[in-house]
N, C-alpha and C positions, 0 to 999 in steps of 0.2 A: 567478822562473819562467823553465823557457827556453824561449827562443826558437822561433817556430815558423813558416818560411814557405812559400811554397807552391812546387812546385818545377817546375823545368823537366827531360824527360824525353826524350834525348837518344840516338836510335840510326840508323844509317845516315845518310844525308843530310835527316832528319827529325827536328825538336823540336815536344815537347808541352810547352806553355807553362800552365802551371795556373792561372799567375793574371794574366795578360791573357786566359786561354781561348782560346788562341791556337796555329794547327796550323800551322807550317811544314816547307818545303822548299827547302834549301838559301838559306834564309834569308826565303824569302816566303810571305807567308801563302797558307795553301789554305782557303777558305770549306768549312764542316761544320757543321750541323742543332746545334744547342746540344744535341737529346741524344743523339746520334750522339758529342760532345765529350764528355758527361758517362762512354756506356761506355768509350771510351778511358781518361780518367782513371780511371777506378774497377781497370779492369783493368790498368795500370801501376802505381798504389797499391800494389795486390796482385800483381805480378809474379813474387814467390817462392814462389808456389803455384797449382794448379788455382781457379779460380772459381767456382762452382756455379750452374748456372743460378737458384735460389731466388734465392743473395745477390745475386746483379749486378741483377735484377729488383728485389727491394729498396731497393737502393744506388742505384738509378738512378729507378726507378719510386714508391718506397716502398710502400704499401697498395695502390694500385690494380691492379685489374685487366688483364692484359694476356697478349695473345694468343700464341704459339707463331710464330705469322706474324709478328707485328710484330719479336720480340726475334730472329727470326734475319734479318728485313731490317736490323733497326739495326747486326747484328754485320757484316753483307755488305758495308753502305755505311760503316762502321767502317774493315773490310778495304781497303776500296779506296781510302778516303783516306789510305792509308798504303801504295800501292804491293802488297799482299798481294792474296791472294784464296781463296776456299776451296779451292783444288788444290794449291796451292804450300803455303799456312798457315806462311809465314817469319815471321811476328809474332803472328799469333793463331792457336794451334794448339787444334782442339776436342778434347776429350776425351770421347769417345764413351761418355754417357751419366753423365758429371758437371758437365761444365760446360766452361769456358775456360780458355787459361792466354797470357802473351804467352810467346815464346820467342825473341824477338831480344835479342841482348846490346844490353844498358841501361847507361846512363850517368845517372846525375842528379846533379843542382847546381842550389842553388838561384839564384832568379832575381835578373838583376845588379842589379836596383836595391833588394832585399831582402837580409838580414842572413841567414847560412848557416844552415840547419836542424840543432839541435840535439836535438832531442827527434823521435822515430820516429812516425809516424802516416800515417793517407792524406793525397790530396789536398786543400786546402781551395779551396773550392767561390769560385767568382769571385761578384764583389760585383753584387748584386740591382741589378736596372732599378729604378726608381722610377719615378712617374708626378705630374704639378703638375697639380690643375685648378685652374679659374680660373673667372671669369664674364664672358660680354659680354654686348649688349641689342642686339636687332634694332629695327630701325626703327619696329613696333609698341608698344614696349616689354617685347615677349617676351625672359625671361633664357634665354639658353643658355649650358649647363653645356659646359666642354671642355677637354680633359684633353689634355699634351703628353709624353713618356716615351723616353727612349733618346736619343742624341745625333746630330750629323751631318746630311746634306740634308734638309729633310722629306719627310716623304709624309703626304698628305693622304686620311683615310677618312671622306667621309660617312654621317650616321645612317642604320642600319639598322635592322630591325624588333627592338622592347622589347630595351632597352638601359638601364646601368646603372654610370654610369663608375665607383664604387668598387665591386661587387658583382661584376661582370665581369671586373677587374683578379685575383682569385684564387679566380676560377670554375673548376670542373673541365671547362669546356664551352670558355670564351677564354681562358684564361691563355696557353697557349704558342700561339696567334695573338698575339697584346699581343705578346709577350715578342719572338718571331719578327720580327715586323716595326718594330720599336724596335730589333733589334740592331742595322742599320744605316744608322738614318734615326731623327728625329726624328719619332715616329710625332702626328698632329694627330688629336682623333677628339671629339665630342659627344654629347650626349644629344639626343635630337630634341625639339621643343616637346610637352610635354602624357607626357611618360616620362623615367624618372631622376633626374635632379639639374637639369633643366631644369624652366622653370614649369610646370606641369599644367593648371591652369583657363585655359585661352586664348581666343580670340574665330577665327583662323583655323587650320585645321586643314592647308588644302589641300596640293597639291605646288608650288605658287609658294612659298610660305609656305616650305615644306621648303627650295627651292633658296636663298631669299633668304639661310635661316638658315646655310647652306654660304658665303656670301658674308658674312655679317658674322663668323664664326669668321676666316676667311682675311686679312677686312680687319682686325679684332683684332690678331690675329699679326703682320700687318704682312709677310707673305710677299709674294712678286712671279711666281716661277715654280717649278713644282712639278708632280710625278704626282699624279695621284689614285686610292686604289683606292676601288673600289666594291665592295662587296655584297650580296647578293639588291636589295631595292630602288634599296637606295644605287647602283648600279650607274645607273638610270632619273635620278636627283638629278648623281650624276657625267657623265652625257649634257648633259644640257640646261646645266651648266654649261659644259662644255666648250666648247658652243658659247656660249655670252655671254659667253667669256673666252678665246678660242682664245690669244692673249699670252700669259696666264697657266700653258695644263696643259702640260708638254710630252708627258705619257705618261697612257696610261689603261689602269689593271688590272680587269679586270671579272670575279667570280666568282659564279656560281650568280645571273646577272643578269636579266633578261625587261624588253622593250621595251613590255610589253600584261600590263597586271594581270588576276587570276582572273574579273574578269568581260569587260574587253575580249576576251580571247582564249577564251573558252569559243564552242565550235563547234557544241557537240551540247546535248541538255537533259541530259544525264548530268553534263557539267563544270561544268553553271551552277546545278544540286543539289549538286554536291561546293561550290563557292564561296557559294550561300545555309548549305550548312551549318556550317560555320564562322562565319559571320555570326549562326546563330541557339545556337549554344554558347555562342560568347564570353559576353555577357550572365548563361548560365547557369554558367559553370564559371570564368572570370577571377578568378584572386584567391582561393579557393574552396578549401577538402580535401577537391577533388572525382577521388576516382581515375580516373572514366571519362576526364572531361574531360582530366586528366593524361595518364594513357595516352597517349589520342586525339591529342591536342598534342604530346606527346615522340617519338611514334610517328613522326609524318611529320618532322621537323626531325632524330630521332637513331635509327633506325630501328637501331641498332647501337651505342646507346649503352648503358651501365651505370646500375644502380640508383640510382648515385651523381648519374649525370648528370640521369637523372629527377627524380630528388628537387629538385636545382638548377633547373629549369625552372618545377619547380611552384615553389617558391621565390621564381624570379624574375618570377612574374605578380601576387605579392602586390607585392613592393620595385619593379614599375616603374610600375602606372600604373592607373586605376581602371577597371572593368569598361567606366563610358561610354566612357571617353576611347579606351580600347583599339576600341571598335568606329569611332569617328569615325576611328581612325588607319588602322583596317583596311579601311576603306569607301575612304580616300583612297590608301593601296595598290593595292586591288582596280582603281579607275579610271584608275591610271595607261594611258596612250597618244603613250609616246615616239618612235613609229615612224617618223614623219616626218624626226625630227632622226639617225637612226642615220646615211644616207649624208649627212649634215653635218658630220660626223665629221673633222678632220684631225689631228688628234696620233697619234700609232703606238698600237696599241691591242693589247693583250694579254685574251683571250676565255677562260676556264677555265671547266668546268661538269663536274658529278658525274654519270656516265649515267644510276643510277638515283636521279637526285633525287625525292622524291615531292613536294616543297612547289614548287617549280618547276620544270616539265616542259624534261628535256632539249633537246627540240627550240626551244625560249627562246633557249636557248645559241648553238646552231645559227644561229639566224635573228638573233639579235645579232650573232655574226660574221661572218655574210654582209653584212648590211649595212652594217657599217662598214666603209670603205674600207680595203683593205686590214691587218684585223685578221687577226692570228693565233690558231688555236681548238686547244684542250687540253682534250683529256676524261680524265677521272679514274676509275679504275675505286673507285667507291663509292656507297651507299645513303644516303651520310646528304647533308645541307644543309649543315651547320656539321662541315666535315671534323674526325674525334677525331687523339691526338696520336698515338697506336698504330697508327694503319691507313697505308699504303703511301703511298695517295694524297696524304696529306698532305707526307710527303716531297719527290714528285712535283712538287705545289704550289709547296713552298717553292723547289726547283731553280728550275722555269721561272721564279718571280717575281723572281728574284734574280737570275738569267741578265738577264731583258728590263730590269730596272731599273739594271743596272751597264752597259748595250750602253754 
């Protein structure tokens, strides 16, 4: 059979490398969005003709659903990691009303430490992240499950709320988070006591309980100094470690975070009926083919997500964790009151939050980054919680965190 490798594509003072996945200039690499890499390749594959907006969407996207907004951001920030732009269109010229085409003269050869390409075809696709979980035991004898993926420094993510280290890894909700933040770190991440692949029937539920279990994954690993990111909760669990180990974080990423759970921070009787009401759901819809409850749930978390992503949610209330145990986890949520410890804060501290969050009120964000000491604050223009791969903001995301984690 012959031979087939993957090639490097070679114009101006610029290579695309296919199978390191690799964007240089004039010899050094230029960081790009893996799928910002992937229209590139797709569109140098196919360099000898117009693209069609269907196929590239396909080739890059497959089945899913995606917006008009998102596929001409990815073409712009495409553009511009290649020196281009939409006025000039010296490498990607649009074709008004079919599609793309590149138009800078091309060179390919394949890559030096690969045997020359013989046989015609596109690009082949760079080799898949994988992920190792394992198991340790917290000092209760609680197992926690925790999964390591991608290579290089770590970074460390505390559990956030219903989670599911193998069910999440090729979620249509986390995958290109996973994928994203493994590209250049050794990404750490668990299940939290009582959901996922961690024990379920436990004796403590609490938020010590929570931080403890962030310290026995760490001690585990055998790590010494590291960022942590945080997420909605995780973010409150990434705090109060920071301070019991100031030695240990040297950076802290915080998205979609809050210092004061849905019942600390309820001001009015309106907010403290929206936070009993979820407490009196869960019970009835956790786990369930129950559409209201589904809606209701997908609704605030993906307020902009697809049928697909729906369906995944309800999905994942069965595979994480049982109707009780979700309400004990969600009551220990709700009480969080880390406020004290935000200006205790000394590691450089990176603030991200979605304006129109509806599961964690913007102004969280706000008041998170005010009181840590000199944090930095990024607002995100989106509605959902769990930013999708298609919308802007996640883009956005990825820039800033890859900016503040390479300083």
């Amino acid at each position: 059979m012959a031979d087939v490798a993957a090639p490097v594509y070679a114009f101006g003072a610029y290579e695309l490398d296919t199978r390191r996945h690799e964007l240089r200039r004039a010899g050094e690499p230029i960081r790009v969005e893996p799928q910002v890499f992937s229209v590139l390749a797709f569109l140098f594959a196919h360099r000898d003709r117009v693209v069609t907006k269907d196929e590239l969407l396909d080739g890059v996207w497959g089945h899913r659903y995606v917006a008009p907004a998102s596929l001409n951001s990815r073409i712009k920030a495409a553009r511009q990691a290649v020196g281009d732009d939409g006025t000039a269109q010296r490498v990607i010229r649009t074709v008004h009303g079919l599609g793309f085409r590149v138009v800078a003269e091309v060179t390919e050869r394949p890559d030096r430490d690969e045997p020359r390409r013989t046989t015609p075809g596109p690009a082949i696709p760079p080799r898949a992240i994988e992920q190792t979980i394992r198991f340790c035991t917290a000092d209760d004898g609680v197992r926690i499950a925790y999964a390591t993926s991608g290579s290089g420094p770590p970074l460390v993510k505390p559990a956030n709320w219903m989670t599911h280290l193998e069910f999440d890894w090729e979620s249509p909700v986390w995958r290109h988070w996973l994928r994203e933040l493994s590209g250049d770190h050794m990404l750490v991440r668990y299940d939290e006591r009582g959901s996922g692949l961690s024990d379920r029937e436990v004796a403590d539920y609490s938020f010590d309980a929570w931080v403890h279990d962030l310290e026995t994954v760490v001690d585990a690993m055998g790590l010494e100094r590291f960022p942590v990111l945080g997420i909605s909760q995780g973010c409150a669990v990434a705090i109060a470690y920071a301070i019991r180990h100031p030695e240990r974080v040297t950076k802290l990423v915080l998205y979609g975070g809050y210092l004061e759970g849905a019942y600390k921070r309820a001001r009015t009787a309106e907010e403290l009926e929206e936070a009993d009401l979820v407490m009196r759901l869960l019970p009835m819809g956790w786990g369930r083919d129950n559409p209201a409850f589904r809606m209701f749930f997908a609704a605030r978390f993906l307020p902009e997500g697809t049928p697909e992503q729906t369906r995944w949610f309800s999905e994942l209330q069965r595979m994480t964790t049982s109707p009780q145990i979700a309400l004990r986890l969600r009551n220990t949520a709700a009480n969080i009151d880390v406020t004290a410890l935000g200006p205790l804060v000394r590691a450089p501290t990176l603030v991200l939050h979605a304006s129109g969050d509806a599961v964690i009120p913007f102004d969280q964000g706000r008041l998170l980054a005010a009181l840590v000491p000199g944090a930095r604050f990024v607002s995100l223009e989106s509605r959902n919680h769990i930013l999708l791969e298609d919308e802007p903001a996640w883009g956005r995301f990825c820039e800033e965190v890859r900016r503040f984690l390479s300083a």
